[in-house]
N, C-alpha and C positions, 0 to 999 in steps of 0.2 A: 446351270446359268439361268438366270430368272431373264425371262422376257419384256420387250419393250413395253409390254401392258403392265407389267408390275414396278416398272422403272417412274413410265408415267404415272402411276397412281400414288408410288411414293412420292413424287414430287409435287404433286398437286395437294397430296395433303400437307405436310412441310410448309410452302409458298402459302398457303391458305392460314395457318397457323402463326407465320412469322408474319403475315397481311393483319392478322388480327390481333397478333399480341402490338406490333410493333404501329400500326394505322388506326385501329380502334382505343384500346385500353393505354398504349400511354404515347398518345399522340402529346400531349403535353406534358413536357419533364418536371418529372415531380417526387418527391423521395419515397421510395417503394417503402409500405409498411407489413410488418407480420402476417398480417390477416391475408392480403393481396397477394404475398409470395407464398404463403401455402396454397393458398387457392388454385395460384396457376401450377406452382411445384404438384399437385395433384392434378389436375389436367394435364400435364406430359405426362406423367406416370401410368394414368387413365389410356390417353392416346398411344402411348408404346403399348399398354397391353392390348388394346383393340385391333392394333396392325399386327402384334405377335398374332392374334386370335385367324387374321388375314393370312398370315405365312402358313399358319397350321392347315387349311382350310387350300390352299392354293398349293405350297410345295410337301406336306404334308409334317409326320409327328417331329422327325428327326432336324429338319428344318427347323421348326418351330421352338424347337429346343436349344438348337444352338442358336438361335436369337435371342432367347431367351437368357442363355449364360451368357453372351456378348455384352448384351445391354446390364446386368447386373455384374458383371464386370469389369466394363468399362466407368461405368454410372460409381463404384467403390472406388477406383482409383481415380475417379475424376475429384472424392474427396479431398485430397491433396492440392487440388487444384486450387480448392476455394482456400487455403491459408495463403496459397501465394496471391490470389486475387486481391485478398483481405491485408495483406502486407501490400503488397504495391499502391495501395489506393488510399493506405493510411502513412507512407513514405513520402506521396505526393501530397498529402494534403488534401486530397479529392473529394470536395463536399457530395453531399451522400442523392443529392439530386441528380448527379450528372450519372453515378453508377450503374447505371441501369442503362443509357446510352452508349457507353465504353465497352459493357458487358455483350450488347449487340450485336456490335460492328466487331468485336473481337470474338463472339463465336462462329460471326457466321463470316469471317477472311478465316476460322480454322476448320470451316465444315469444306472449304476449297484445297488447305491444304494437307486433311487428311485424304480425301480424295487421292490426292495426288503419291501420297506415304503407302497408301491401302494399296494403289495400283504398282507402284512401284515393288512392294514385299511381297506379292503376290507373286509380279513375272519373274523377280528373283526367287521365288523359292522352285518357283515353275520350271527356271532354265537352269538351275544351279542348287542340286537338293541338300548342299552341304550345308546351303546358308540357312537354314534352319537349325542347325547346328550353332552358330554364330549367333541366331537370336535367341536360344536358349538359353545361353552363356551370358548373351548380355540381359536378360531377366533375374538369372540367379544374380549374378555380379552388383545389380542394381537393387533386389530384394536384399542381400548385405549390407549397399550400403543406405539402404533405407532405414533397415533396423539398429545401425549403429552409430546414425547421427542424431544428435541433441535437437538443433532445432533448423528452422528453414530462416535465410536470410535471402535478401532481393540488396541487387547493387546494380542498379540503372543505370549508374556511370562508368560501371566498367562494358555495359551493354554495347560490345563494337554496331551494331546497327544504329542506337541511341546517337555512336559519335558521327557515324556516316550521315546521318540523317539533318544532325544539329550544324556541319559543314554545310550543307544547301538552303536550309530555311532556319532563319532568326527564327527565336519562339518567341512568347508575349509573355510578359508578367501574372497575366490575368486569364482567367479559363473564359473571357468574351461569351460566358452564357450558352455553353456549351455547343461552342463553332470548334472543328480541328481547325481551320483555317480562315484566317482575316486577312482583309487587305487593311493597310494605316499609308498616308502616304503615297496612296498607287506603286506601295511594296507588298508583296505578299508574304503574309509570315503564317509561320504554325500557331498552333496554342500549346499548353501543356498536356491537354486533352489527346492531340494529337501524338504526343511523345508516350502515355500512358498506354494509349492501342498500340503504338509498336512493343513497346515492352510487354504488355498480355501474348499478342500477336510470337512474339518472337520466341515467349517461354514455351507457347504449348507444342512449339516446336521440339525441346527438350522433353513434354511430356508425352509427346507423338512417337517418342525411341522408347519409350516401356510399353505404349499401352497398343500401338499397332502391333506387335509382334506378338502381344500376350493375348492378343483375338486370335490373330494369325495359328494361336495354339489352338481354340475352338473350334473355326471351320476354317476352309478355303474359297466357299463361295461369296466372290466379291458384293453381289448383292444383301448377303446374309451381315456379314464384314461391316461394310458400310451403314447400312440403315439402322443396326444396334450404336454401331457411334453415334451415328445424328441424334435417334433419340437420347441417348443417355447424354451428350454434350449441349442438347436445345433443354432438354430439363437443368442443367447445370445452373443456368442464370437464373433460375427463379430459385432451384435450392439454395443460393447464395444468399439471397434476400431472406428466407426463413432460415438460416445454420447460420449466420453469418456471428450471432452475438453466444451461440450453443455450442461453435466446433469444439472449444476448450475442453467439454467434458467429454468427448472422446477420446483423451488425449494416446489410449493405448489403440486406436484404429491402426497407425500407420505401422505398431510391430503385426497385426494383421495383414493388412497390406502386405507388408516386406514378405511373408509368410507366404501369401497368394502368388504372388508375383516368381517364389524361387521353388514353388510347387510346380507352377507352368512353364519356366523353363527347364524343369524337369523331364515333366511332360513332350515338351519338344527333343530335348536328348536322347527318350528312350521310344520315340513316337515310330519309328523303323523296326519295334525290336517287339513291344506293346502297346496294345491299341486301349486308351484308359476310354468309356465310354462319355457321353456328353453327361448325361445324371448323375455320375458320379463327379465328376471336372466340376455340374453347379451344383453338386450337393458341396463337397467340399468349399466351395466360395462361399455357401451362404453359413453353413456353418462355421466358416474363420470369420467373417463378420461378427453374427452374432455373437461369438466367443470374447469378440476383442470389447464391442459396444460393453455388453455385460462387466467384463474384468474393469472396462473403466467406469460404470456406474459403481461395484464393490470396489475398487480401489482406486476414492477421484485424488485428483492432484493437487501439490500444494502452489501455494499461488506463487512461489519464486521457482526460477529454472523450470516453464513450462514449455510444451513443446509449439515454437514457432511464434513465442511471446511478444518479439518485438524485432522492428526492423531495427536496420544499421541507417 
């Protein structure tokens, strides 16, 4: 268990980070360009490896390493992410200024309720050792059917929170300059904006049941756990802003993925019987990666039936 010095430390860097991306560089909304989201896409990348360098250094090699496979872990299957990002914000019509505001407020209500996912799979697998059994099963199951679906679609209006939401506050026609909420009237109503964060908000709850359990396979140190998420999900939003117009020529990532994903629940099946060591767990990850990026630069795609081409 890391100590409340290392709690605090992560958090002061974090808080100091989202102060400066979020108070400094785009205090004023503005549409994130190429240059800017790699910039900062390398600045999380930078500051995840500087805090890996911190764990090494504090809890020592073995530490350091399952941090290290967490966050390239998570950080792969956070790919998936950005097609549904990139779907929901071109279903809404979301001019490309507000993006980067949406993107905020929807990592950081997920950095609360992975929290809440981590703590919870953790004292289940603590009081009940079967249920690691059950998230193995549901990784394989999920890495199936990762690899044998065609494309991803987003359907907002079947989103039951979307309809719970739209019963209590009228929405507005107009994204009001990127308000979630206006008064007109002395009524207080939503925007669209606001409808778009519950939908982000809501999905990565669906993607919280692959990618908690599939750390869950790496360590059990809730500290180890969590701070690979954060970094790999606060790097998220600014990789969106540089992959956003590139993910298409990945297009064989996600049978990678599927692949990782039903390796680890493997892994958790036979984790009682063999113990697979962390170097090999991130060798194997980074090698499926590479494997997949490569097979979809030698074999890119054609432009009809691509994978996650267009919303409904």
């Amino acid at each position: 268990m890391a100590s409340v010095l290392s709690w605090v430390a992560f958090a002061v860097v974090i808080l100091f980070m989202l102060a400066l991306d979020l108070g400094v560089f785009h205090r004023r909304v503005h549409e994130v360009r190429m240059k800017e989201a790699l910039v900062w896409s390398g600045v999380w990348i930078v500051v995840a490896l500087l805090f890996n360098a911190a764990v090494y250094y504090v809890k020592g090699k073995e530490a350091a390493l399952q941090f290290l496979a967490g966050y390239v872990l998570e950080r792969s299957l956070s790919f998936d992410n950005l097609f549904i990002f990139l779907l929901v914000f071109n279903y809404f019509h979301l001019p490309s200024r507000f993006h980067h505001r949406v993107l905020f407020w929807g990592i950081f209500g997920a950095l609360i309720m992975r929290a809440i996912f981590i703590g919870l799979g953790i004292e289940a697998i603590r009081h009940f050792s079967w249920m690691i059994y059950l998230f193995g099963v549901v990784l394989i199951w999920t890495g199936i059917k990762l690899a044998v679906e065609k494309e991803q679609k987003v359907e907002p209006e079947k989103n039951i929170f979307v309809k719970a939401f739209r019963r209590f506050f009228p929405v507005t026609e107009s994204y009001e300059e990127g308000k979630f909420f206006t008064r007109k009237n002395g009524v207080l109503l939503a925007t669209p904006l606001m409808v778009i964060l519950l939908v982000i908000e809501t999905t990565d709850v669906v993607f919280a049941v692959d990618s908690i359990p599939a750390i869950l396979a790496i360590s059990r140190d809730p500290f180890i756990v969590y701070t690979s998420n954060v970094f790999a999900i606060l790097g998220l939003r600014a990789l969106y802003f540089a992959l956003a117009e590139l993910m298409r020529l990945f297009h064989h990532l996600h049978y990678g993925l599927a692949l990782i994903l039903f390796l680890i629940g493997v892994k958790m099946l036979i984790s009682h019987y063999i113990h697979v060591p962390t170097t090999v767990a991130l060798g194997a990850i980074l090698f499926i990666l590479a494997a997949s990026v490569i097979a979809s630069i030698i074999w890119p795609q054609k432009l009809e039936g691509s994978y996650g081409a267009t919303a409904s």
